[in-house]
C-alpha positions in Angstrom: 19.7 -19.8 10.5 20.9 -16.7 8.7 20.2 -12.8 8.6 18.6 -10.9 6.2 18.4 -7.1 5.7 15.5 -5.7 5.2 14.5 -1.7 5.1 11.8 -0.5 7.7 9.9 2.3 7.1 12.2 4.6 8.0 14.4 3.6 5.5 17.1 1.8 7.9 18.5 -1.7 7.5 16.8 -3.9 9.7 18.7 -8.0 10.2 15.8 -10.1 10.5 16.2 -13.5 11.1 16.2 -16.4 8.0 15.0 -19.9 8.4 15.0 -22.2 5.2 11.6 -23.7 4.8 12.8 -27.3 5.9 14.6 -25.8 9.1 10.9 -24.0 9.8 9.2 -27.5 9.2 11.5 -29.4 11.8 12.2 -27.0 14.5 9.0 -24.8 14.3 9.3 -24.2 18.1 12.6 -22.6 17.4 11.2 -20.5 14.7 8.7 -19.2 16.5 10.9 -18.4 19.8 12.7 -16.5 17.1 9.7 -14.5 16.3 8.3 -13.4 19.5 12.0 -11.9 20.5 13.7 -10.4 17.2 9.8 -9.1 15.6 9.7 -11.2 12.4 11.7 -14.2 10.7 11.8 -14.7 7.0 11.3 -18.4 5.6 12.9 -19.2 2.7 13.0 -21.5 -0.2 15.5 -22.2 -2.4 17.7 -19.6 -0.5 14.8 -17.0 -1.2 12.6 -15.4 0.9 9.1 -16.8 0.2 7.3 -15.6 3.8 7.4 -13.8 7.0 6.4 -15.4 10.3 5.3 -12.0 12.6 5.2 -12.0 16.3 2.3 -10.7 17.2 3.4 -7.1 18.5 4.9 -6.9 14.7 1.5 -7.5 13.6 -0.7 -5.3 15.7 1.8 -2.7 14.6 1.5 -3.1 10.9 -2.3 -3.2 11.1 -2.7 0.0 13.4 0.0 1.7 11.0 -2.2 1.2 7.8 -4.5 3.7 7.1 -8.4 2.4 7.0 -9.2 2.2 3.3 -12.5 4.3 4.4 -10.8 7.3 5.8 -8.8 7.6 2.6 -11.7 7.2 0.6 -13.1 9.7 2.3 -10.8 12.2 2.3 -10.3 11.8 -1.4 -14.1 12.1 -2.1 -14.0 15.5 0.5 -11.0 17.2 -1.7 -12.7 16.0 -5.2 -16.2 17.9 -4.0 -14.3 20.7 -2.9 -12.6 21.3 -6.1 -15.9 20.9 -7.5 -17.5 23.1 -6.1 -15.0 26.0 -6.9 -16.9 28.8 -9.3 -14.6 27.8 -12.1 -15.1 24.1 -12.0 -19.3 25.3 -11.5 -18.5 28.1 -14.4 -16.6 24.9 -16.9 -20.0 22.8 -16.2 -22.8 25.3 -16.9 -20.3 25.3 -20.3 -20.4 21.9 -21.0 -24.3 21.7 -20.3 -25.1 24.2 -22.1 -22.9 23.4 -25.3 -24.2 22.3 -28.7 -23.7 18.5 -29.8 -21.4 20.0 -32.2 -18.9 22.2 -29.6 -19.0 18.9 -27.5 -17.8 16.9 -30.4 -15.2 19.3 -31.4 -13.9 19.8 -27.7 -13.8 15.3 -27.7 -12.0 15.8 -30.8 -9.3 18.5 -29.4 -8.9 16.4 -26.2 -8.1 13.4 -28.0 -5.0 15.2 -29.7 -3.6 16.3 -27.1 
């Protein structure tokens, strides 16, 4: 077994533990005590690092750090509709709705060279 640094997310260097793939196969129970006290262990292969083996606490804090994909989605959607709805974005639309085949052509035209 040998250490790896890693960076957490506050940017610090982090040894985490390193187990080649064989020494993960034949002394799993090892591995795993390694886990549940130090956070994480790397497995490697080929003196990479191919996996990580998370204790559980490791993992409940990585989920409940992640943002839900929804909330984002959300928020995005709520500042997209707000700009929007702003009287020159309205003002730009009327525009474009109420242009000519020809001044929408023309304005496709000027867009694409630039």
């Amino acid at each position: 077994m040998s250490a790896l640094t890693l960076q957490n997310h506050r940017g610090e260097s982090v040894a985490v533990a390193e187990f080649s793939a064989t020494e993960a196969k034949n002394s799993f129970g090892r591995v795993l005590d390694t886990a549940s006290s130090q956070g994480m262990v790397a497995i490697t292969k080929r003196d990479r690092p191919t996996a990580m083996l998370l204790s559980m606490d490791a993992y409940l804090a990585l989920i409940q750090a992640r943002p839900a994909p929804l909330d984002s989605l959300s928020q995005e959607f709520d500042a997209l509709l707000q700009h929007m709805q702003a009287p020159a974005a309205r003002d730009a639309m009327l525009d474009a709705f109420g242009a000519s085949p020809q001044a929408l052509g023309h304005a496709a035209i000027e867009q694409a060279r630039s």
